[in-house]
DSSP file (Angstrom, degrees, kcal/mol; ACC not computed):
  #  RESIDUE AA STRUCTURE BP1 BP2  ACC     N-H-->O    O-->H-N    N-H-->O    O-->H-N    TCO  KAPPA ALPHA  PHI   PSI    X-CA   Y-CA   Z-CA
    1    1 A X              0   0    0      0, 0.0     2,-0.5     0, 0.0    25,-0.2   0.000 360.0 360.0 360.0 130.3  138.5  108.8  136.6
    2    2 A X        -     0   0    0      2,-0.0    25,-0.2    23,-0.0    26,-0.1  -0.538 360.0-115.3 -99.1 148.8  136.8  107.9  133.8
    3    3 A X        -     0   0    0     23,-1.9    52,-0.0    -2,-0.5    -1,-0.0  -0.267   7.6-140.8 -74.7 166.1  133.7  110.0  132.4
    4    4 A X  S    S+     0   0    0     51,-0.2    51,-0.9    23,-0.1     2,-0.2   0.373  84.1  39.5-115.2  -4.7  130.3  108.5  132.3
    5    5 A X  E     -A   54   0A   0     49,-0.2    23,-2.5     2,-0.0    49,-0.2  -0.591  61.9-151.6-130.8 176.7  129.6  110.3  128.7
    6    6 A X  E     -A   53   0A   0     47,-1.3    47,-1.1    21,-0.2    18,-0.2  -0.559   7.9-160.9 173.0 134.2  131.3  111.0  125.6
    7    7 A X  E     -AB  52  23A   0     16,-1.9    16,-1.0    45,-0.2     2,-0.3  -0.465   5.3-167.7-108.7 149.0  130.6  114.0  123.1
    8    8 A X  E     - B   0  22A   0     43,-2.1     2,-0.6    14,-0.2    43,-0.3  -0.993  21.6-125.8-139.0 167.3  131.7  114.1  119.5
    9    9 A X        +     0   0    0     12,-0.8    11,-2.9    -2,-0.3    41,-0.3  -0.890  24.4 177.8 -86.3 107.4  131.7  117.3  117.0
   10   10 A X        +     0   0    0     39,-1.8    40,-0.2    -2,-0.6     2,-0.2   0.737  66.9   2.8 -96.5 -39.9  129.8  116.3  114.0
   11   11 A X        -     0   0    0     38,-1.6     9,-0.3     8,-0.0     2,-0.3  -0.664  52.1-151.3-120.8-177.0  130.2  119.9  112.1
   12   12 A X    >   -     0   0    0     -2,-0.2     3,-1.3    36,-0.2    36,-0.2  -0.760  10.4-163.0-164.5 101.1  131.8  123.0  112.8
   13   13 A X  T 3  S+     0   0    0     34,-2.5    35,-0.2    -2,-0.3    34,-0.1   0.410  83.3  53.2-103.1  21.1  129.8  125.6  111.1
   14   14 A X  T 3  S-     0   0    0     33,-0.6    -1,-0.3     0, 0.0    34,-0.1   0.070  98.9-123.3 -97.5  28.9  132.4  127.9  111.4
   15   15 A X    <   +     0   0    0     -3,-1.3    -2,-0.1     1,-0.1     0, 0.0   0.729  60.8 138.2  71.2 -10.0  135.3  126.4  110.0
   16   16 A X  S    S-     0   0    0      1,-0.1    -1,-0.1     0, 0.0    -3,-0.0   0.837  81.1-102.4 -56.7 -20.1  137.6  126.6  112.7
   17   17 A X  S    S+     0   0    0     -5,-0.1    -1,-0.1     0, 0.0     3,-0.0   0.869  88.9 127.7 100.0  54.4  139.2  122.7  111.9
   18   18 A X    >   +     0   0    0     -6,-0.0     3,-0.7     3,-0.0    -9,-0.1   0.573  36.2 100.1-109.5 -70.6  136.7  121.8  115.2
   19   19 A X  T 3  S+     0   0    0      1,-0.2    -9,-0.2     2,-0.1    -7,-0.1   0.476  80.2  37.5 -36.9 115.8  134.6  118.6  113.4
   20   20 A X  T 3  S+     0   0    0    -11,-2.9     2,-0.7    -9,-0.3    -1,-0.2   0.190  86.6 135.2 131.8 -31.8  135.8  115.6  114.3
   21   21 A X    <   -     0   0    0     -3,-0.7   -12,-0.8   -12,-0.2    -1,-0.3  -0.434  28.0-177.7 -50.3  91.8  136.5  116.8  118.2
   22   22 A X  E     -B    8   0A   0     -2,-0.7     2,-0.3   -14,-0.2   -14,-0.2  -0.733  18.0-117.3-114.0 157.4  135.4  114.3  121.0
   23   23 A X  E     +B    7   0A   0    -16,-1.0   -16,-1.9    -2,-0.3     2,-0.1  -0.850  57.3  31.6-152.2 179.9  135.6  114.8  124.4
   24   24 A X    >   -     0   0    0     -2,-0.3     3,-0.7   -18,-0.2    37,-0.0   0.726  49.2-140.3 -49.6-158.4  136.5  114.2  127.0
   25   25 A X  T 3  S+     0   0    0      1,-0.2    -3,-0.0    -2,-0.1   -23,-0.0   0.736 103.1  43.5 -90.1  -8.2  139.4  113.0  127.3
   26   26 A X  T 3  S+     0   0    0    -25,-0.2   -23,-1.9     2,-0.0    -1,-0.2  -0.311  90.9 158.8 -80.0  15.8  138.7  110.3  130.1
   27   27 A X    <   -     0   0    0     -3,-0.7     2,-0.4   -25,-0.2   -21,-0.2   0.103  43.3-122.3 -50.0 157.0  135.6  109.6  128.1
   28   28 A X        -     0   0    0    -23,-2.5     2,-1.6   -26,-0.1    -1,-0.1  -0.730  22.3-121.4 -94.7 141.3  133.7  106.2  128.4
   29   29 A X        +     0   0    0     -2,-0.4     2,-0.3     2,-0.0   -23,-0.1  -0.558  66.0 126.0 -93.3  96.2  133.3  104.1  125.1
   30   30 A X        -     0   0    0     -2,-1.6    23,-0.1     1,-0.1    -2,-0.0  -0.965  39.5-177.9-137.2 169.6  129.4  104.0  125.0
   31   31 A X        +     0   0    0     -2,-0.3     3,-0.2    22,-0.1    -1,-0.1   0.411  49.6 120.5-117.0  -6.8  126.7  104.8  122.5
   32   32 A X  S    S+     0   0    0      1,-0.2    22,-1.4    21,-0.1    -2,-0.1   0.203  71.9  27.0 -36.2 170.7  123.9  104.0  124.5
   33   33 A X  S    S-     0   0    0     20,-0.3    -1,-0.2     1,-0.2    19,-0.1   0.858  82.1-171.1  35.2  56.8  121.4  107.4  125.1
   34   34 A X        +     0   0    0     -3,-0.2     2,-0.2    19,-0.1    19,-0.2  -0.344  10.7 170.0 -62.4 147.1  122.4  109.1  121.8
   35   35 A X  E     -C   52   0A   0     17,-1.2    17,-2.2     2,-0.0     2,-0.3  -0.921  30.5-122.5-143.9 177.8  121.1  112.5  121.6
   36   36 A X  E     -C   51   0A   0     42,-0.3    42,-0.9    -2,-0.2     2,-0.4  -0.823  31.5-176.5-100.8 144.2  121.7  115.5  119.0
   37   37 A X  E     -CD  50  77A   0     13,-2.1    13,-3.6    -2,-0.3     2,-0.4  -0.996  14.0-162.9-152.6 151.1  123.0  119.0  120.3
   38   38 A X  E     -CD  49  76A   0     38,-1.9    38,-5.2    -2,-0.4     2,-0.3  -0.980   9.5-150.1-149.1 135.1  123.7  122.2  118.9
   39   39 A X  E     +CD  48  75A   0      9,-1.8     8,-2.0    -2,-0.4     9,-1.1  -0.707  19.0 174.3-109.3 162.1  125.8  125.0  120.4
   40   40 A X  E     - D   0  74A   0     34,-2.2    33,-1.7    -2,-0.3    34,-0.8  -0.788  18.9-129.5-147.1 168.9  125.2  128.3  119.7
   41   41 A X        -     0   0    0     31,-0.2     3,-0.3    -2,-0.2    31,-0.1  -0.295  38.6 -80.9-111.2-136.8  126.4  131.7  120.9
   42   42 A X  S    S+     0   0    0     29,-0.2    30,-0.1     1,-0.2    29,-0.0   0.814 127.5  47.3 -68.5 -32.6  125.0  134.8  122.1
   43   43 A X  S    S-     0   0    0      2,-0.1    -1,-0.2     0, 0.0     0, 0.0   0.284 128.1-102.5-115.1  -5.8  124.0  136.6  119.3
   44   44 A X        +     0   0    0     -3,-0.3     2,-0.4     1,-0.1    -2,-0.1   0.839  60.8 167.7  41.0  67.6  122.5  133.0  118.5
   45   45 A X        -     0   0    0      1,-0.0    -3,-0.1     0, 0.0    -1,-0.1  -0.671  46.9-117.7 -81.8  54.8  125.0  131.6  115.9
   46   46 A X        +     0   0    0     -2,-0.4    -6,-0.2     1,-0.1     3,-0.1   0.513  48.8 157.9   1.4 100.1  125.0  128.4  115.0
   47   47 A X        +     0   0    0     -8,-2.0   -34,-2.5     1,-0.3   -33,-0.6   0.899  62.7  15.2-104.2 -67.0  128.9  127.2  116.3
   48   48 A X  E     - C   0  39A   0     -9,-1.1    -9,-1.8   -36,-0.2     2,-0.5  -0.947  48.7-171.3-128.9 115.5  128.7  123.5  116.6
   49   49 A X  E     + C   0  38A   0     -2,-0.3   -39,-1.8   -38,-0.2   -38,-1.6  -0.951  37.5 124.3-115.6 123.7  126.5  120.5  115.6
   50   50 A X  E     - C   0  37A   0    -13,-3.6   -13,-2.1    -2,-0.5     2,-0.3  -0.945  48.6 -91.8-165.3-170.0  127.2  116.9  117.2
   51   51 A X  E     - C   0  36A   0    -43,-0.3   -43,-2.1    -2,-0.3     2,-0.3  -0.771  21.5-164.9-116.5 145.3  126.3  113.7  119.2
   52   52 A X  E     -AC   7  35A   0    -17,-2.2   -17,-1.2    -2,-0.3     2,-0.3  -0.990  10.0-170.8-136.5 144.0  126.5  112.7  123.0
   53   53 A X  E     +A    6   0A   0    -47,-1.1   -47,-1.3    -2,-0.3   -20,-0.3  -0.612  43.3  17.4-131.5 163.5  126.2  109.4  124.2
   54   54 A X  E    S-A    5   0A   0    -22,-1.4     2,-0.7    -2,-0.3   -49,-0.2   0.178 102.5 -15.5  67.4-165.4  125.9  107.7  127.9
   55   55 A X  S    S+     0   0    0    -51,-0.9     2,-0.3   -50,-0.1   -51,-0.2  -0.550  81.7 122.3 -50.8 102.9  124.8  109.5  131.4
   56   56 A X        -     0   0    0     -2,-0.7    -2,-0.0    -4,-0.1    -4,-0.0  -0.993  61.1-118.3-144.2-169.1  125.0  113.2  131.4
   57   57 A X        -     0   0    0     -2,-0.3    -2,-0.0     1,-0.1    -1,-0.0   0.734  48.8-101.9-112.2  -6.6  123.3  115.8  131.9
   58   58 A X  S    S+     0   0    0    -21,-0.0     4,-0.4    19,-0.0     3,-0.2   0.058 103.6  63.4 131.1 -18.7  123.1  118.0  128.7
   59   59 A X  S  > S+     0   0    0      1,-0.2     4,-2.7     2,-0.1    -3,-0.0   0.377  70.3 109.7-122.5  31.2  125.6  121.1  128.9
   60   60 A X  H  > S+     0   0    0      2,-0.2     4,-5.3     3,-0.2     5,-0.4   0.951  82.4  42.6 -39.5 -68.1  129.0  118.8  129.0
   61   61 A X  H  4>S+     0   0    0     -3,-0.2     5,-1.0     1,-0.2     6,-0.2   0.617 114.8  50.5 -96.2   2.6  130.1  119.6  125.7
   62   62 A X  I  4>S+     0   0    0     -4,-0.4     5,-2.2     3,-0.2     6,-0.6   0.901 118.4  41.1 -61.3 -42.4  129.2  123.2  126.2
   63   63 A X  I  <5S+     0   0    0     -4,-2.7     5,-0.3     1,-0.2    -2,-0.2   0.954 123.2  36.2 -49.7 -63.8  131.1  123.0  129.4
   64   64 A X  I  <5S-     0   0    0     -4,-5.3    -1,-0.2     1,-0.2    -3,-0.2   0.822 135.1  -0.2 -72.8 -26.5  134.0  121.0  128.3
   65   65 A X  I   5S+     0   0    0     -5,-0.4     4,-0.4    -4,-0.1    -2,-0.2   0.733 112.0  53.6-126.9 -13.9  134.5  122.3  125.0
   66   66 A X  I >>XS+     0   0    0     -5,-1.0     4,-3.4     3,-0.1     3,-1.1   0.878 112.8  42.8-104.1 -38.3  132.4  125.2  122.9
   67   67 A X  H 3><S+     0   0    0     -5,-2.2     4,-1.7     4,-0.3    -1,-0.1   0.909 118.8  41.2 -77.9 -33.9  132.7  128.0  125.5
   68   68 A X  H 345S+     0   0    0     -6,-0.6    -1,-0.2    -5,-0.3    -2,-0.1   0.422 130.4  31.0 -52.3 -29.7  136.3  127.5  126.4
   69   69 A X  H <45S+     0   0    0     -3,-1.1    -2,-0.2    -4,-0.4    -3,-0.1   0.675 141.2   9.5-121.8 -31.2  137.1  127.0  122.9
   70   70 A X  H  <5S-     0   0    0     -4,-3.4    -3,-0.2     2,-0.1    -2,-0.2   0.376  93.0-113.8-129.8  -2.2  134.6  129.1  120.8
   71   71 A X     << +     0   0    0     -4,-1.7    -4,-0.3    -5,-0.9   -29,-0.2   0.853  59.5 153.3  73.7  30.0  132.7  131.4  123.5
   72   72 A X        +     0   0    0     -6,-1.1    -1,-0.3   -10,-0.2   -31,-0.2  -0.608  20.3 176.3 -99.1-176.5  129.3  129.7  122.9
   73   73 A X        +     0   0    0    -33,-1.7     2,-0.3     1,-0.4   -32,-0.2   0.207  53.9  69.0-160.8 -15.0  127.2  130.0  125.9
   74   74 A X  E     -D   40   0A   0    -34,-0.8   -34,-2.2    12,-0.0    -1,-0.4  -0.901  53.1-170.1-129.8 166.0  123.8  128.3  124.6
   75   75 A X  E     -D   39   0A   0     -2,-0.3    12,-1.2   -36,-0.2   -36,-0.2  -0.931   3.8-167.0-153.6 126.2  123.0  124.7  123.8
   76   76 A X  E     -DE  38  86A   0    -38,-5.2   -38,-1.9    -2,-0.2     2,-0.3  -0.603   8.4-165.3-110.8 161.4  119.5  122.8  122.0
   77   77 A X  E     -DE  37  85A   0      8,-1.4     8,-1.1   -40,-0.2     2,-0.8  -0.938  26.8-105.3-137.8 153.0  119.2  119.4  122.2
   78   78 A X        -     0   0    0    -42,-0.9   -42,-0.3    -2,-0.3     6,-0.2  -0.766  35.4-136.2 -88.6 125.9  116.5  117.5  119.7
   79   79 A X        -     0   0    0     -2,-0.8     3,-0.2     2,-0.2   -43,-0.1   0.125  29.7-102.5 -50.6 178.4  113.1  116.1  121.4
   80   80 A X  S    S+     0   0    0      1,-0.3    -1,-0.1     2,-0.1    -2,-0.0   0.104 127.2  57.9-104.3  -8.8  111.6  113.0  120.9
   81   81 A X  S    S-     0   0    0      0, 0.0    -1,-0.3     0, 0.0    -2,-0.2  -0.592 124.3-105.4-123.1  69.3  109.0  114.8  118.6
   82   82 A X  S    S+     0   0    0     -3,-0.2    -2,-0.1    -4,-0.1    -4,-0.0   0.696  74.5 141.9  14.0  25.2  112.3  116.0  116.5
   83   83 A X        -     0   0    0     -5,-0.0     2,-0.3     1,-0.0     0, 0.0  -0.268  59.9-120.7 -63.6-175.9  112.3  119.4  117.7
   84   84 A X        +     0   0    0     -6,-0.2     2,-0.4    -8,-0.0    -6,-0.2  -0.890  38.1 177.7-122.2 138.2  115.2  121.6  118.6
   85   85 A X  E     -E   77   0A   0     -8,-1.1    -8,-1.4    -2,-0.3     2,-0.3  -0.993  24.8-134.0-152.5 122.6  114.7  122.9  123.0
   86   86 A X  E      E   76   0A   0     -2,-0.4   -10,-0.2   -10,-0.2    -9,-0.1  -0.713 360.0 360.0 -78.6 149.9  117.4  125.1  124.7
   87   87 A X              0   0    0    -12,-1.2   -11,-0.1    -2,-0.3    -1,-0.1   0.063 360.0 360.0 -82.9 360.0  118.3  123.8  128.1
Protein backbone atom coordinates (compact mmCIF):
# COMPACT_ATOMS: atom_id res chain seq x y z
CA UNK A 1 0.00 0.00 0.00
CA UNK A 2 1.24 3.02 -0.96
CA UNK A 3 1.66 6.04 1.49
CA UNK A 4 -0.32 9.17 1.03
CA UNK A 5 2.95 11.43 2.08
CA UNK A 6 6.55 11.53 1.60
CA UNK A 7 9.31 13.03 4.01
CA UNK A 8 12.79 13.97 3.03
CA UNK A 9 15.93 14.87 5.39
CA UNK A 10 17.20 18.17 4.33
CA UNK A 11 20.12 18.36 7.20
CA UNK A 12 21.31 16.28 9.73
CA UNK A 13 22.66 18.45 12.39
CA UNK A 14 24.43 15.81 13.80
CA UNK A 15 26.41 14.29 11.37
CA UNK A 16 25.30 10.93 11.51
CA UNK A 17 25.31 10.47 7.20
CA UNK A 18 21.13 10.96 7.80
CA UNK A 19 20.65 14.08 4.96
CA UNK A 20 19.44 12.95 2.10
CA UNK A 21 16.95 10.26 3.85
CA UNK A 22 13.29 10.07 2.47
CA UNK A 23 10.73 8.05 3.65
CA UNK A 24 8.80 5.98 3.41
CA UNK A 25 9.47 3.58 1.57
CA UNK A 26 5.92 3.01 -0.09
CA UNK A 27 5.96 6.78 -0.33
CA UNK A 28 3.68 8.66 -2.90
CA UNK A 29 5.52 11.00 -5.48
CA UNK A 30 3.75 14.32 -4.58
CA UNK A 31 4.93 17.81 -3.59
CA UNK A 32 1.70 19.19 -3.13
CA UNK A 33 1.21 20.60 0.85
CA UNK A 34 4.91 21.27 1.43
CA UNK A 35 5.67 22.08 4.90
CA UNK A 36 9.09 22.47 6.93
CA UNK A 37 9.82 20.25 10.19
CA UNK A 38 12.38 19.97 12.67
CA UNK A 39 12.98 17.14 15.01
CA UNK A 40 14.34 17.54 18.12
CA UNK A 41 15.09 15.41 21.22
CA UNK A 42 14.48 15.61 24.84
CA UNK A 43 16.94 17.71 26.14
CA UNK A 44 15.70 19.87 22.99
CA UNK A 45 18.50 19.27 20.40
CA UNK A 46 18.22 20.10 17.21
CA UNK A 47 18.52 16.30 15.28
CA UNK A 48 16.90 16.82 11.96
CA UNK A 49 15.71 19.57 9.59
CA UNK A 50 13.57 18.55 6.38
CA UNK A 51 10.37 18.75 4.06
CA UNK A 52 7.03 16.69 3.95
CA UNK A 53 4.78 16.75 1.16
CA UNK A 54 1.02 15.32 0.49
CA UNK A 55 -1.72 14.14 3.34
CA UNK A 56 -0.46 13.55 6.71
CA UNK A 57 -0.73 14.38 9.75
CA UNK A 58 2.58 15.92 11.12
CA UNK A 59 4.59 13.35 13.29
CA UNK A 60 5.24 10.74 10.24
CA UNK A 61 8.78 11.37 9.94
CA UNK A 62 9.14 11.37 13.69
CA UNK A 63 7.31 8.13 13.71
CA UNK A 64 8.88 6.58 10.82
CA UNK A 65 12.27 7.76 11.09
CA UNK A 66 13.97 10.21 13.90
CA UNK A 67 12.91 8.24 17.04
CA UNK A 68 13.64 4.75 15.80
CA UNK A 69 16.73 5.93 14.25
CA UNK A 70 18.03 8.89 16.46
CA UNK A 71 15.73 8.88 19.77
CA UNK A 72 14.08 12.23 19.02
CA UNK A 73 10.81 12.41 20.54
CA UNK A 74 9.68 16.16 19.65
CA UNK A 75 8.77 17.74 16.30
CA UNK A 76 8.07 21.89 15.09
CA UNK A 77 6.64 22.47 12.05
CA UNK A 78 6.77 26.22 10.44
CA UNK A 79 3.35 28.39 10.51
CA UNK A 80 2.05 30.30 7.91
CA UNK A 81 3.42 33.47 9.82
CA UNK A 82 6.97 31.65 9.50
CA UNK A 83 7.14 30.63 12.99
CA UNK A 84 8.49 27.38 14.45
CA UNK A 85 5.11 25.39 16.73
CA UNK A 86 5.66 21.92 18.40
CA UNK A 87 2.78 19.51 17.70
Amino acid sequence: MTRKYKWVIDKDHLDMGDAGTEGPSNAATTTENEARFRMYDDDETLYYSGRIWGDYDGFEPLDDFGTANAGAVAIQYKNNQGQWEYL
